[in-house]
N, C-alpha and C positions, 0 to 999 in steps of 0.2 A: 477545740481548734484542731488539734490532733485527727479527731474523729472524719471533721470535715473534710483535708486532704488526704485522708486515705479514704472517703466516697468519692471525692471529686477524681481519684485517680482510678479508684474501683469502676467509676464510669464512661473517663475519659477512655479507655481500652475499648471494649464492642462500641465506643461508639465512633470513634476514629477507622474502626473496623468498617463500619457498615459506608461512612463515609467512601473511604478508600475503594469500598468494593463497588459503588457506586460512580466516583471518580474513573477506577479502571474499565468499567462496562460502557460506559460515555466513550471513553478514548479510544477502546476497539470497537464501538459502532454496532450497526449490524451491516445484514450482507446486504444489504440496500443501498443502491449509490442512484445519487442524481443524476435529471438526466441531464445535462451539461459533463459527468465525467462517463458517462455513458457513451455521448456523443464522442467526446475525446477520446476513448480507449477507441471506437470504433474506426476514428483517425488514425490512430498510431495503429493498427492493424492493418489499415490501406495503406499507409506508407510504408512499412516492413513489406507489404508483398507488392509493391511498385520495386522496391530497391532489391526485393530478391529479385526479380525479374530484370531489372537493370542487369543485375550480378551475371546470370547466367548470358546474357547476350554478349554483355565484356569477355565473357570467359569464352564464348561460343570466337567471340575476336580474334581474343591473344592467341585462340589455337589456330585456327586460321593463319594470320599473320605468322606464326611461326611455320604452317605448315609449307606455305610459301617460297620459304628464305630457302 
């Protein structure tokens, strides 16, 4: 009996190992992304340069307006 849990634990180690390493390879992926967040990032980069663009015409504004007063 002895014999058996020190194999079962002699095994249980690499093999939880290999699990694990397998587990963490799934969870960071690779660098391949669908295209639905493809699509998305490509989104969120049109609207960061719509809202910089917003940005600088406000600013182009306020100086205006103040240059005004």
């Amino acid at each position: 009996m002895e014999n058996l849990s020190f194999l079962v634990a002699l095994l249980a180690c690499p093999l939880m190992m290999v699990i694990m390493f397998f587990m963490m390879r799934k969870m960071h992926g690779t660098n391949e992304h669908s295209p639905s967040d493809r699509r998305k990032t490509e989104e969120l980069h049109k609207n960061v340069s719509e809202l910089l663009e917003q940005n600088k015409q406000l600013v182009k504004e306020i100086e205006s307006i103040k240059r005004s007063r």
